[in-house]
NUKOL-764270 format. One record per residue: residue in three letters; x, y negated, z negated of N, C-alpha, C in turn. Coordinates in steps of 0.1 Angstrom, whole numbers, padded with zeros to 4 digits, always signed. Each point is the difference from the previous one (the first is absolute). Last residue first. Layout:
N
ALAXYZXYZXYZ;...
***
This chain:
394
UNK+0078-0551+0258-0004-0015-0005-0011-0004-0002;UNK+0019+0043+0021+0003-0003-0018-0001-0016-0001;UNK-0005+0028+0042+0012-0009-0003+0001-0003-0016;UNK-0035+0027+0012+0009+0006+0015+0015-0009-0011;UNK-0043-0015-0015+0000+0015-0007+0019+0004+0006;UNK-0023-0036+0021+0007-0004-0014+0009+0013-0006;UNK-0034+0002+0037+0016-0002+0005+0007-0002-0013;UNK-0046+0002-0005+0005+0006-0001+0016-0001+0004;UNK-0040-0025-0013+0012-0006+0010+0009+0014-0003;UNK-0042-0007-0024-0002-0005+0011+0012-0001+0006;UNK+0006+0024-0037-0013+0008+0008+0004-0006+0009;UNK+0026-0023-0027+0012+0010+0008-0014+0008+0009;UNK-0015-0037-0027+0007-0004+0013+0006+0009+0004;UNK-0026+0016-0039-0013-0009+0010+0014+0000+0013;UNK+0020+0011-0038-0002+0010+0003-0008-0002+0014;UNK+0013-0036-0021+0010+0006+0000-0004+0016+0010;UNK-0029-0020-0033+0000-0010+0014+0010+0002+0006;UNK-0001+0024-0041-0013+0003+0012-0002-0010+0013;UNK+0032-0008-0035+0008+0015+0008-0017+0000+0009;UNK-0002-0034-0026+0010-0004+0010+0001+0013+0002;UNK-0030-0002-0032-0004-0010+0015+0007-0002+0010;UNK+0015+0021-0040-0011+0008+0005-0007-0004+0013;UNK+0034-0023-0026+0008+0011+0003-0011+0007+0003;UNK-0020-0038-0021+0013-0003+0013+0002+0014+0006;UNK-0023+0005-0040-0006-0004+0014+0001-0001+0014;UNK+0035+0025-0037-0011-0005-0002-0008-0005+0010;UNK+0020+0047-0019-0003-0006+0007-0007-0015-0002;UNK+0005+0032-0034+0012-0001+0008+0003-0011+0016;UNK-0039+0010-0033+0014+0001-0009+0013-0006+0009;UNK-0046+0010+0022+0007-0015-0004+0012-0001-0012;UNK-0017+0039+0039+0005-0004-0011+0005-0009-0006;UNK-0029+0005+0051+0013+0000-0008+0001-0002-0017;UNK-0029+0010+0051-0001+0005-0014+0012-0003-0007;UNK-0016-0017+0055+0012+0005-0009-0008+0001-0017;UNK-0020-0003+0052-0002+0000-0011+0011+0006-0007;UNK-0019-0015+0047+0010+0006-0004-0003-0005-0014;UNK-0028+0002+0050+0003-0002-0013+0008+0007-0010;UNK-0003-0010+0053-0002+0007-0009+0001-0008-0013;UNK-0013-0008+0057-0001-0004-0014+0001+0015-0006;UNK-0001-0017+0057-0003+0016-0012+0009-0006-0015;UNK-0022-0039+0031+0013+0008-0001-0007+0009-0011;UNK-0020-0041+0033-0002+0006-0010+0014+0011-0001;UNK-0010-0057-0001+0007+0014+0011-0005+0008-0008;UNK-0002-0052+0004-0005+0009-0005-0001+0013+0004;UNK+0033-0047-0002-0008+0005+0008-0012+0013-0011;UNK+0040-0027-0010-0012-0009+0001-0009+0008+0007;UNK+0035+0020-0008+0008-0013+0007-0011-0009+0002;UNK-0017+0043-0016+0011+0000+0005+0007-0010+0007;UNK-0039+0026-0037+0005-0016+0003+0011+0005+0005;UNK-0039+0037-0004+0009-0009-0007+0007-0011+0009;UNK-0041+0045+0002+0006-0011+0006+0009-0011-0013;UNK-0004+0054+0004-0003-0009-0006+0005-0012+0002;UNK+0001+0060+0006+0000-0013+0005-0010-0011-0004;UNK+0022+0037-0025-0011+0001+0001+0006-0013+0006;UNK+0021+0045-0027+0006-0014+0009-0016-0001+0014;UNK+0007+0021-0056-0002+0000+0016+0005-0009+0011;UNK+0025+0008-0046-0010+0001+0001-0005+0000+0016;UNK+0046+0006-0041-0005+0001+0017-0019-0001-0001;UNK+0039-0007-0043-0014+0003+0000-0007-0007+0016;UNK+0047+0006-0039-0007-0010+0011-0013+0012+0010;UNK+0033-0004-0052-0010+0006+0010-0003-0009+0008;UNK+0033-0002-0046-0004-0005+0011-0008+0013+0011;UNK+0026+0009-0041-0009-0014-0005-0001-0008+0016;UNK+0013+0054-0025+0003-0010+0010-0010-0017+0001;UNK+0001+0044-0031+0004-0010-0002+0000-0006+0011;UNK-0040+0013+0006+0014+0001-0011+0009+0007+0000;UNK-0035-0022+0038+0006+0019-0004+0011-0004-0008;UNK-0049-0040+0009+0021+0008+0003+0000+0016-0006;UNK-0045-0022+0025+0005+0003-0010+0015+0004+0000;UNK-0029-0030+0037+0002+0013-0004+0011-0005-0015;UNK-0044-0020+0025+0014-0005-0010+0006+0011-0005;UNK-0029-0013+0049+0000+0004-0013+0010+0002-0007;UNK-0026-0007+0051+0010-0006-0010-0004+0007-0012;UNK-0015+0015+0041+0003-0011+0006+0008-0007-0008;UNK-0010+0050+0009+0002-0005-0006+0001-0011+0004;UNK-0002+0042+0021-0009-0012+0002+0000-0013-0010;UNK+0028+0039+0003-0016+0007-0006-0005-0011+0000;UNK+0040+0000+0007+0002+0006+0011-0016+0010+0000;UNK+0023-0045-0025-0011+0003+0014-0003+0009+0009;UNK+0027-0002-0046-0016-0003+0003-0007+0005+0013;UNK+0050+0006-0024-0007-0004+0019-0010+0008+0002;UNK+0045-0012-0034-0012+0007-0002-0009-0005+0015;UNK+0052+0001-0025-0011-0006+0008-0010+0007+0001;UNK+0040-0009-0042-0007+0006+0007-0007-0007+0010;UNK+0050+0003-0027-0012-0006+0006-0008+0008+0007;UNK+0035+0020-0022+0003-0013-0004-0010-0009+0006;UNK+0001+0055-0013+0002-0008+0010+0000-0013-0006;UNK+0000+0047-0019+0011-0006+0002-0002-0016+0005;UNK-0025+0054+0012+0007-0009-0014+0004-0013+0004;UNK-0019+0035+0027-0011-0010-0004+0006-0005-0014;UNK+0024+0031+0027-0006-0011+0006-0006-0006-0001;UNK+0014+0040-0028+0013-0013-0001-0005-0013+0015;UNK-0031+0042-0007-0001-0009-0016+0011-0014+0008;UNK-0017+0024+0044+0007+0005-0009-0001-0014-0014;UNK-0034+0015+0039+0007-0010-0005+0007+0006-0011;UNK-0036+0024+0022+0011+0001+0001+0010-0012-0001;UNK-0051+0001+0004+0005+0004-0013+0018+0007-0002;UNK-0032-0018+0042+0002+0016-0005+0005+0006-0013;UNK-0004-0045+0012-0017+0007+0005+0002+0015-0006;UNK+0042-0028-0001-0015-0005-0010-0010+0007+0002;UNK+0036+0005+0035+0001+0008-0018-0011+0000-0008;UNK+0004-0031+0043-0008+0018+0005+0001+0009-0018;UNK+0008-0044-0002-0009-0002-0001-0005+0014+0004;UNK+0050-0007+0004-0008-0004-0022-0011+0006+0005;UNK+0019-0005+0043+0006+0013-0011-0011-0003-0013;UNK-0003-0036+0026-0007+0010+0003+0002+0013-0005;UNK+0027-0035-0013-0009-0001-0004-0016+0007+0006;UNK+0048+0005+0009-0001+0001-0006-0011+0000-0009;UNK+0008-0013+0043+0004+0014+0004-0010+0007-0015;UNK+0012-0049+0007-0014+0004+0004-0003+0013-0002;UNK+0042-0021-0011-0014-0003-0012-0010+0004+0011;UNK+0035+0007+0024+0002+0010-0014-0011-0002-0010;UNK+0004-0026+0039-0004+0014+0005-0001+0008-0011;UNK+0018-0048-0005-0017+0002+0001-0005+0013+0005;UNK+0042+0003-0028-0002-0009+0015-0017-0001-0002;UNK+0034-0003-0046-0009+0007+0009+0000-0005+0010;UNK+0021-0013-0040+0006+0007+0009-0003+0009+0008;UNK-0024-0027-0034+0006-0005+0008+0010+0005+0009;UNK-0024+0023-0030-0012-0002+0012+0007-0010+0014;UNK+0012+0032-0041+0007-0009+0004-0003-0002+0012;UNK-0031+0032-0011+0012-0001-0008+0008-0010+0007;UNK-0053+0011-0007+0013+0000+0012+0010-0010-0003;UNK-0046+0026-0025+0009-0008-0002+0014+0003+0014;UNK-0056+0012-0019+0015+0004+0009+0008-0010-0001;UNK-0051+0003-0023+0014-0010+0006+0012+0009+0004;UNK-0063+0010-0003+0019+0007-0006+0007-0011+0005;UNK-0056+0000-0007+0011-0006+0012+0012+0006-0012;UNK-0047+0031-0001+0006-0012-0003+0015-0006+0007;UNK-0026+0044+0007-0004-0006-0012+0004-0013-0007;UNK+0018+0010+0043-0008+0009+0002-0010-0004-0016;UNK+0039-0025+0015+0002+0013-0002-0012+0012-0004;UNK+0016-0051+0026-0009+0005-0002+0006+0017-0006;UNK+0033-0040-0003-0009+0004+0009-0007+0007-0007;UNK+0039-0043-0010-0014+0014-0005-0005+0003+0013;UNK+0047-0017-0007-0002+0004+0005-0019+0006-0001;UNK+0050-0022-0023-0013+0010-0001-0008-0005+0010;UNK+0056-0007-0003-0014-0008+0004-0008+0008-0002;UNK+0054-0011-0016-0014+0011+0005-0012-0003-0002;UNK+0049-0023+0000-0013-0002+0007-0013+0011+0000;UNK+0048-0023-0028-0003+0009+0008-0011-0001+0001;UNK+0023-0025-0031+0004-0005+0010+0003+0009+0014;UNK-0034-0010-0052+0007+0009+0009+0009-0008+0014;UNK-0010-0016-0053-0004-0003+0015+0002+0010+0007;UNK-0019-0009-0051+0010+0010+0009-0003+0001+0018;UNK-0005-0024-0056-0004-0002+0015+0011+0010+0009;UNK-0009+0002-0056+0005-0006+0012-0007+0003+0014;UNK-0008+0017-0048-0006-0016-0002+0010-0009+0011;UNK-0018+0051+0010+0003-0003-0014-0002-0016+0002;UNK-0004+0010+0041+0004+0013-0008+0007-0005-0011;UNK-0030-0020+0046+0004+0000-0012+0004+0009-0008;UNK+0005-0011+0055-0006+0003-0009+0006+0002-0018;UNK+0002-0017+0064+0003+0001-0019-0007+0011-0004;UNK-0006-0027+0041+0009+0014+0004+0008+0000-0020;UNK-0021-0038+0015-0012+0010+0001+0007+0013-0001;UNK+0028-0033-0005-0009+0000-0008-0009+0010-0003;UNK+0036-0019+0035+0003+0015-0009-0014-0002-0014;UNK+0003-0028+0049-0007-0001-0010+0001+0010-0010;UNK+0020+0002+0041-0002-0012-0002-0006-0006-0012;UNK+0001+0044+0017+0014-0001-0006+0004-0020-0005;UNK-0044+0021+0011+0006+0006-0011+0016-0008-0002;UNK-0021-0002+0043-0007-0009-0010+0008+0003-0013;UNK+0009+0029+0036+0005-0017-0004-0004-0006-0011;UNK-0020+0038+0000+0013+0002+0001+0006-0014+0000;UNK-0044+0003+0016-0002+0003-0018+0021-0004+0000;UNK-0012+0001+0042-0001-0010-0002-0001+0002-0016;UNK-0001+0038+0022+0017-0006+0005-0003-0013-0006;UNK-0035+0033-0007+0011-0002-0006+0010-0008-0001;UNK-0036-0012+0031+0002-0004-0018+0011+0006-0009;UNK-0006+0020+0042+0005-0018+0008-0004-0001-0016;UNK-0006+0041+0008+0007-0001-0001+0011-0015-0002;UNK-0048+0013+0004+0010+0006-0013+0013-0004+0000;UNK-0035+0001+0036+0004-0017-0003+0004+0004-0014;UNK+0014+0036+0038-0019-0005-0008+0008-0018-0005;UNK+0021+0035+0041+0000-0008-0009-0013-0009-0003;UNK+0006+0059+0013-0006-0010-0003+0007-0019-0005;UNK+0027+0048+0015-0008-0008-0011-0007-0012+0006;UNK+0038+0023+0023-0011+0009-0006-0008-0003-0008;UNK+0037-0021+0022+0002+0003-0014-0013+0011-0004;UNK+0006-0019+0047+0013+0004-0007+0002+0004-0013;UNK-0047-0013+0018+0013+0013+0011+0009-0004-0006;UNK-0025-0024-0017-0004+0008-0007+0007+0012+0009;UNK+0007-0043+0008+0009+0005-0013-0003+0009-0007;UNK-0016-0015+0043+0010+0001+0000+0011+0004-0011;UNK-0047-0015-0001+0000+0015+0006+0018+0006+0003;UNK-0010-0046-0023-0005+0013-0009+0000+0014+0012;UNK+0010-0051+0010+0008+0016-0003+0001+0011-0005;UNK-0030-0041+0013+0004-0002+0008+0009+0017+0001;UNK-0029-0009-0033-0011+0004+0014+0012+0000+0007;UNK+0014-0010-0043-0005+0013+0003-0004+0002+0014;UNK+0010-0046-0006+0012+0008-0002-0005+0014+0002;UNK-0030-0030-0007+0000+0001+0012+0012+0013+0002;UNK-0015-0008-0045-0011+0007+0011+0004+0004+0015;UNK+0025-0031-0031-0001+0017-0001-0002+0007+0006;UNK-0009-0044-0001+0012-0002+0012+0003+0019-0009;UNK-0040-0021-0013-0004+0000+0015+0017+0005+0004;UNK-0020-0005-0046+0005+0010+0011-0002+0003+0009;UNK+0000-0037-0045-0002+0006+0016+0005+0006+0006;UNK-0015-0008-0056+0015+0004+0009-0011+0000+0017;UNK-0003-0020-0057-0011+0007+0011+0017+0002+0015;UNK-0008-0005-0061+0004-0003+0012-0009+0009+0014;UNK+0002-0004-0061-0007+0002+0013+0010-0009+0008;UNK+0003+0023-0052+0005-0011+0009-0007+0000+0016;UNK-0002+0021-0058+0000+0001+0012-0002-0009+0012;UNK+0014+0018-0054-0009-0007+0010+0005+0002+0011;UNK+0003+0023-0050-0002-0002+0015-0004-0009+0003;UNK+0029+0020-0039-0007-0011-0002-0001-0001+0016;UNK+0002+0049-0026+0008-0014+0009-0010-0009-0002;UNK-0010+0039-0026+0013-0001+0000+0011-0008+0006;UNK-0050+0009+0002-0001+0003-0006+0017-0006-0009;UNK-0017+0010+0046-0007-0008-0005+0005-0009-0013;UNK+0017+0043+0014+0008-0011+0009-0009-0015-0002;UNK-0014+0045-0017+0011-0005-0005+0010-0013+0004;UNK-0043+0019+0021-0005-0004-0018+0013-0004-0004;UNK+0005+0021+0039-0004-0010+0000-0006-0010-0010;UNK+0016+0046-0010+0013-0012+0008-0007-0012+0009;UNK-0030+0031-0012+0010-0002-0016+0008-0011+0004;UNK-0022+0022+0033-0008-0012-0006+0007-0006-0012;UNK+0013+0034+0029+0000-0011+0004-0002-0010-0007;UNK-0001+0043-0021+0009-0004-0001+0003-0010+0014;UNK-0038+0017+0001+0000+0001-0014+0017-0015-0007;UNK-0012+0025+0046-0007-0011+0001+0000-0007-0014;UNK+0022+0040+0003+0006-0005+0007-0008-0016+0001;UNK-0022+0037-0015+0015-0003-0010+0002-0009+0008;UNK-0047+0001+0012+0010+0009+0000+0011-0005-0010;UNK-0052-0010-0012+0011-0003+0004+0010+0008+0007;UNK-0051+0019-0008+0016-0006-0005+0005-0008+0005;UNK-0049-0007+0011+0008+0013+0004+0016-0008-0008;UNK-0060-0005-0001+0012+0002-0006+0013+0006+0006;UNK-0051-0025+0024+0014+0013-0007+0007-0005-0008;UNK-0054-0020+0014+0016+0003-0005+0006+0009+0003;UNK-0048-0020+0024+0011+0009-0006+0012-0003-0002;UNK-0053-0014+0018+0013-0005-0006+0006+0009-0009;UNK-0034+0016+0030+0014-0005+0007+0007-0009-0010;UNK-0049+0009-0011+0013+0014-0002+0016-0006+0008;UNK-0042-0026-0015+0006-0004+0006+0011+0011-0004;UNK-0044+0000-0020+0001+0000+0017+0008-0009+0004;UNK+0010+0026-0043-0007+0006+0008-0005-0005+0015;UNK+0046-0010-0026-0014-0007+0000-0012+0008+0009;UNK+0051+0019-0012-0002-0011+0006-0020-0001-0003;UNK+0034+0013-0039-0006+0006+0012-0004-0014+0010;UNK+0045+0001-0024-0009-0005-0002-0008+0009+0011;UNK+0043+0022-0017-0007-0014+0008-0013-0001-0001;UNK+0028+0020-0040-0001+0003+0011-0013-0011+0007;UNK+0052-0005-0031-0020-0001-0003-0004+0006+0018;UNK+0041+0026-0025-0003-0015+0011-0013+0001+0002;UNK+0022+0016-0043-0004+0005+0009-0003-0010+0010;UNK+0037-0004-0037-0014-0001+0005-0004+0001+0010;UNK+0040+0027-0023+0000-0014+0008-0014-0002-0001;UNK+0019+0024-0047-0004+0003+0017-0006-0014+0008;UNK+0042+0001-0037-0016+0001-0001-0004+0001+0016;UNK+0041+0029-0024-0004-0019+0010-0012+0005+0001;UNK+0020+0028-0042-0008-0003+0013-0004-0010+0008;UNK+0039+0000-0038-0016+0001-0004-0005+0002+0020;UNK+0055+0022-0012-0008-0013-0002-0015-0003+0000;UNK+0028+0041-0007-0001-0009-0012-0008-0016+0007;UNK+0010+0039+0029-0005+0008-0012-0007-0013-0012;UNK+0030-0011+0039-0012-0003+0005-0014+0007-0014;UNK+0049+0005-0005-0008-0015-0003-0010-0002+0007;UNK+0016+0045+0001-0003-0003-0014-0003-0020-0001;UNK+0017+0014+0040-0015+0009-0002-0003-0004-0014;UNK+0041-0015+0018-0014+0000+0004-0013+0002-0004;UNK+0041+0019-0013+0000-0014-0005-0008-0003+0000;UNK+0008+0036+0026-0008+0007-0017+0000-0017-0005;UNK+0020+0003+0044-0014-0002-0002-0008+0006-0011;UNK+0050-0012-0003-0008-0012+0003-0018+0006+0000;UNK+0035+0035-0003-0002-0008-0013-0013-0012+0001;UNK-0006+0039+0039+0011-0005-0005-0004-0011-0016;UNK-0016+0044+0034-0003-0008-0008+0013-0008-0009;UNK-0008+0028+0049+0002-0003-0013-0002-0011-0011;UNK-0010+0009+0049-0008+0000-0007+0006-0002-0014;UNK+0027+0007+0041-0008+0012-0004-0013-0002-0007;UNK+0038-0035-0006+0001+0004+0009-0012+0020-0003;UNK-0015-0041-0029+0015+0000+0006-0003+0012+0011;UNK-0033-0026-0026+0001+0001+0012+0013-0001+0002;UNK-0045+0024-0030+0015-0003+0006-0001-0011+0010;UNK-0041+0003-0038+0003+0001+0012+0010-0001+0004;UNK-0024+0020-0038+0011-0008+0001+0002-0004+0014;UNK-0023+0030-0024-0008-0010-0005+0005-0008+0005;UNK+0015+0045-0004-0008-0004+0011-0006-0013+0002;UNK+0028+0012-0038+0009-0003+0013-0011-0003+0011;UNK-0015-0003-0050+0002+0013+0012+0009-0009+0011;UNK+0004-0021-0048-0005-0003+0010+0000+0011+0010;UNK+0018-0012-0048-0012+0007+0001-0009-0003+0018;UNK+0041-0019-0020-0013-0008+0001-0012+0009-0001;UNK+0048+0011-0001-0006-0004-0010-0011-0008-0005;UNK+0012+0025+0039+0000+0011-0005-0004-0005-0019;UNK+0006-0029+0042-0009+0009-0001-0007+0009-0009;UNK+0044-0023+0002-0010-0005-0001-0013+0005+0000;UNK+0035+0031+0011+0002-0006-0012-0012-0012-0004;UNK+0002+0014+0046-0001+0011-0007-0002-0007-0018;UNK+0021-0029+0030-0013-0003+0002-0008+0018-0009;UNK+0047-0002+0004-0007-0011-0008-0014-0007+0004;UNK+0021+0042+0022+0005+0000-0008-0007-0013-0014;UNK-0025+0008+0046+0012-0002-0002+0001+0001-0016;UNK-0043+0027+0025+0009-0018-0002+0010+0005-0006;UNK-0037+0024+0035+0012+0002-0008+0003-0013-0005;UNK-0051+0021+0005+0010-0006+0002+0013+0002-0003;UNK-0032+0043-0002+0003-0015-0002+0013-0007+0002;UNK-0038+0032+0031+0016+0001-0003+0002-0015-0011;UNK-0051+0023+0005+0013-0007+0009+0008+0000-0010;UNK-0039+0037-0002+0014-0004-0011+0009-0009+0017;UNK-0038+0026+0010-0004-0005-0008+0011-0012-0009;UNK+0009+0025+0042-0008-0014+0001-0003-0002-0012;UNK+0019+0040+0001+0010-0013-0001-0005-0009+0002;UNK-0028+0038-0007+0007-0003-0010+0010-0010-0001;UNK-0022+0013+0040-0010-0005-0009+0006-0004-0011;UNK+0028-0004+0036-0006+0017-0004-0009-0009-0011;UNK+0017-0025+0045+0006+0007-0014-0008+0005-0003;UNK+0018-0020+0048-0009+0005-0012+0002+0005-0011;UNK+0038-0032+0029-0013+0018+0000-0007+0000-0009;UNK+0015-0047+0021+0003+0009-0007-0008+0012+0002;UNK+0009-0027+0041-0009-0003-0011+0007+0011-0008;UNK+0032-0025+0024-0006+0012+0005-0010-0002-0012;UNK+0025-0045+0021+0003+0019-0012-0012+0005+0001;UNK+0023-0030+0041-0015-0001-0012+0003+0012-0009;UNK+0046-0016+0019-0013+0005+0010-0013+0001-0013;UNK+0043-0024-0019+0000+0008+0009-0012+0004+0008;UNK+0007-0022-0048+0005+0005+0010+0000+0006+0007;UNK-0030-0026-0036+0010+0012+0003+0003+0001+0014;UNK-0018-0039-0040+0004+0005+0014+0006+0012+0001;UNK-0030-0039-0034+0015+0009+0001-0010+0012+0013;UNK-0011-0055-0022-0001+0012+0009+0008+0011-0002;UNK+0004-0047-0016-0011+0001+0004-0007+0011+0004;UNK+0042-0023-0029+0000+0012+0009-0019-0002-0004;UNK+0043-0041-0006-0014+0006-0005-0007+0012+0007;UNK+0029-0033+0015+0006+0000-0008-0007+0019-0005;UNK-0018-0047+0002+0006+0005+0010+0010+0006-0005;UNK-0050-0002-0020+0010-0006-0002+0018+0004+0011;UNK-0064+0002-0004+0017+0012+0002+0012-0011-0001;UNK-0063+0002-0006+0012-0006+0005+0009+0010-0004;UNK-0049+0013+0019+0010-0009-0015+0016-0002+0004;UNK-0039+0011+0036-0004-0012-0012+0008+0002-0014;UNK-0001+0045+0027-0005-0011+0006-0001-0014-0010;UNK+0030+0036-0019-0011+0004+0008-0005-0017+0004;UNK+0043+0033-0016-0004-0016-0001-0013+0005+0008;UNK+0022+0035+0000+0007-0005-0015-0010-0016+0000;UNK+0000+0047+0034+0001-0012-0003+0000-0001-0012;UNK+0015+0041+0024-0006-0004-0009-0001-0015-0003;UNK+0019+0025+0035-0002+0012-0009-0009-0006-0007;UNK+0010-0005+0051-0001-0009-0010-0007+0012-0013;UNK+0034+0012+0043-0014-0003-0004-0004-0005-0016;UNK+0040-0001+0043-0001+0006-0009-0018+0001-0003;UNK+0045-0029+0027-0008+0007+0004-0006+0011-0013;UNK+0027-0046-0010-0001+0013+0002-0013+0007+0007;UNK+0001-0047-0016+0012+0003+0000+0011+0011+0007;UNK-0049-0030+0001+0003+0015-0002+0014+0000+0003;UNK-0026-0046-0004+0004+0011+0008+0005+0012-0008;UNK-0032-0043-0015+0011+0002+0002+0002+0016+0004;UNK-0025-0048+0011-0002+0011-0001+0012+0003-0003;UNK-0022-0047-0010+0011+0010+0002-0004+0015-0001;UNK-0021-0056-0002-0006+0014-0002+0010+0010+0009;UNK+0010-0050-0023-0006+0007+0012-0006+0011-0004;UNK+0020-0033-0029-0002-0005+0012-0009+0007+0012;UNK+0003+0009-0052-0009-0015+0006+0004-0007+0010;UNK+0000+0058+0003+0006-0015-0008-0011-0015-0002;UNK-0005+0061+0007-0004-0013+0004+0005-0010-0012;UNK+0008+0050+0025+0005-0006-0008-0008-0014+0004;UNK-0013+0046+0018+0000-0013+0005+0006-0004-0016;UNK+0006+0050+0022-0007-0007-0011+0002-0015+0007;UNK+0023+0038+0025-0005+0008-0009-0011-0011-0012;UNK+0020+0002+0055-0001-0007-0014-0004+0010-0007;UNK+0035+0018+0030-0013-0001+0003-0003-0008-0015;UNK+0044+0012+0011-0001-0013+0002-0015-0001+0005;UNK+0010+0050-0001+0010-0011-0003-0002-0009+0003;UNK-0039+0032-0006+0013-0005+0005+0006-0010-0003;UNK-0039+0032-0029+0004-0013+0010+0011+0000+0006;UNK-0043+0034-0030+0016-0003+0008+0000-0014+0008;UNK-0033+0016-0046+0000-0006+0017+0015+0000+0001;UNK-0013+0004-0042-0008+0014+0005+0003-0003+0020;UNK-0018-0039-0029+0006+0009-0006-0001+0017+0008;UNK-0007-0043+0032-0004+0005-0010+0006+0010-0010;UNK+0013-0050+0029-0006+0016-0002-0001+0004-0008;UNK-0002-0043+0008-0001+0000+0012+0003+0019+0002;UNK-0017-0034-0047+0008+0007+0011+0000+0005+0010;UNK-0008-0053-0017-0002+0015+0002+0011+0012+0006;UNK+0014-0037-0030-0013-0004+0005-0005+0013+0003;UNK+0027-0020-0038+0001+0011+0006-0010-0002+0005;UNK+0026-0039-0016-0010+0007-0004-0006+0015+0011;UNK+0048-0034-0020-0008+0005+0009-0014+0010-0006;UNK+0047-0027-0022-0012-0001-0005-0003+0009+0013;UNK+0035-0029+0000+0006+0008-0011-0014+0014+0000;UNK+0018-0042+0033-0010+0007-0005+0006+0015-0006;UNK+0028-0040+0015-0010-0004-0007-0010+0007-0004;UNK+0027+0009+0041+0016-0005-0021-0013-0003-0011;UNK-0020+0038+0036+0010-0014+0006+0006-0004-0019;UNK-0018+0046+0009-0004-0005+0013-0001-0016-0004;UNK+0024+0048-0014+0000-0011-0005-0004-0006+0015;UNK-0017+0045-0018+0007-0004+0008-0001-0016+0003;UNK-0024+0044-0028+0002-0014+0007+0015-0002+0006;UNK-0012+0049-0004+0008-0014-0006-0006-0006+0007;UNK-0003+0053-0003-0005-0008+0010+0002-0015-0008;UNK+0020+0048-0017-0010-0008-0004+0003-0016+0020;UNK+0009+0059-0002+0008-0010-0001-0009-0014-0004;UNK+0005+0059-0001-0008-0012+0000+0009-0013+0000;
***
């Protein structure tokens, strides 16, 4: 037997909640076939089968947590094992008792405890010191009081039957969005800054070389790419947004990892692209379709959704026209893509219409102040409308 581990999935999460399992006690799997969903307060992780074998016995069951680290499962080796043989009336009657170790034995033995009472989880099942520890404190502490039953929904009104409730859980994962939304509220001083961007010389740019740059690089160029490259400048013009607070100092980064949210199926995930400024516009595009095909599929690895120094977000890809996106702590800046909606404005006196975006920066007033929020987003506004900037760095 061999015990099945968390497995350390990034520098900050100590903690995972066992989602489903994907087999059954008693089930053979292959090598690197999932075997359970681990769920963070970033993502929702499957974790793989280390070994071709069959799953002996879970340890963690749906909905409780595992510490990393921490054995969820034990595994046997090799091709599906063979069902056991039958037993004789007289062996079915009498199962085999537990084995425990040397000092879990002794405990037991002064507690007055059957071994069967005990649930192992060293290698085989055995019963080790820690889970006689266990057991006797779960022995001694008073019964958690039972949860309250979920009031059940209202009947709907005899002649108006179509008004109807559900109740449906939360998932984990939506659980732990909300938390860190509640935390980011809760823990920064926000506000948030408006600007509006034209993208008429974008737009054109795409129409002119987008088929051209989609034959040589194989990618789609989206309008992702043209803000990273402007966030970046921006950034480096303004090291503020590109902070954050740890203990009673300010911590500038003088590196670029840019999050990234996309859609992950139960909610938006941030991917993070790693020193964004040493990207081409083929790589941030290549990359950010990579994230968004992962997201769907729940294949995003833990160490991509750590780390980042700014985030973008892009409303408009759900019609969005404006809104005040929320920061992703620690980082103390977000800028927030919305639709791009033509709209007549002032041109040299004249009255033109042009494809209009609205841009919205979220900044941490600890750290950030007015100035330094009005000026990286207007900053951001001249490199959209003039891309060439982006090309020459001016």
């Amino acid at each position: 037997m061999q015990e099945l581990k968390v497995p350390s999935v990034g520098e900050s999460i100590v903690e995972v909640e066992v989602g489903a399992w994907l087999k059954r006690e008693g089930e053979g799997f292959a090598q690197d076939e999932p075997l359970v969903e681990l769920i963070t307060d970033k993502a929702t992780l499957e974790l793989p089968a280390p070994f071709a074998g069959t799953l002996a016995k879970i340890l963690k069951r749906t909905g409780e947590t595992a510490r990393v680290g921490e054995a969820i499962a034990l595994l046997e080796a090799g091709a599906q094992a063979a069902a056991p043989a039958p037993q004789a009336p007289a062996e079915a009657a009498k199962a085999p008792e537990p084995m425990a170790m040397p000092a879990a034995e002794r405990l037991l033995r002064e507690a007055g405890v059957a071994p069967e009472a005990v649930q192992g989880t060293g290698l085989g099942g055995r019963i080790l010191k820690e889970d006689v520890l266990r057991h006797l404190e779960a022995q001694a502490a008073p019964p958690p009081a039972p949860a309250p039953a979920p009031a059940p929904a209202a009947q709907p009104p005899a002649d108006r039957p179509w008004r109807v409730s559900e109740a449906v859980p939360m998932t984990p994962l939506r659980r732990r969005i909300a938390e860190r939304l509640l935390l980011a509220r809760q823990t920064t001083a926000m506000l948030t800054t408006f600007n509006e961007a034209d993208m008429s010389a974008v737009i054109a740019l795409r129409k002119e070389l987008g088929e051209a740059f989609q034959k040589k690089h194989g990618v789609r160029l989206g309008f992702m790419s043209f803000f990273v490259k402007a966030v970046v400048q921006a950034l480096k013009e303004i090291p503020e947004l590109n902070a954050e607070i740890r203990d009673n100092a300010i911590l500038y980064h003088r590196y670029y990892d840019i999050g990234v949210a996309v859609g992950g199926g139960e909610g938006l995930v941030v991917p993070v692209l790693r020193d964004a400024d040493r990207l081409s516009f083929a790589e941030i595009e290549r990359q950010i379709a990579d994230f968004a095909e992962r997201a769907r599929s729940r294949k995003l690895k833990p160490e991509e959704l750590m780390g980042g120094t700014f985030t973008i977000t892009n409303g408009g890809v759900y019609g969005s026209l404006n809104s005040t996106p929320l920061l992703n702590p620690p980082q103390v800046g977000i800028l927030g893509m919305h639709a791009i909606q033509e709209r007549p404005v002032a041109r040299e006196g004249q009255v033109v219409i042009r494809p209009m975006m609205y841009l919205a920066l979220s900044y941490d007033h600890r750290i950030v102040d007015g100035r330094e929020a009005v000026t990286f987003l207007r900053r951001v506004k001249e490199l959209v409308e003039n891309p060439v900037r982006l090309l020459l760095e001016v």
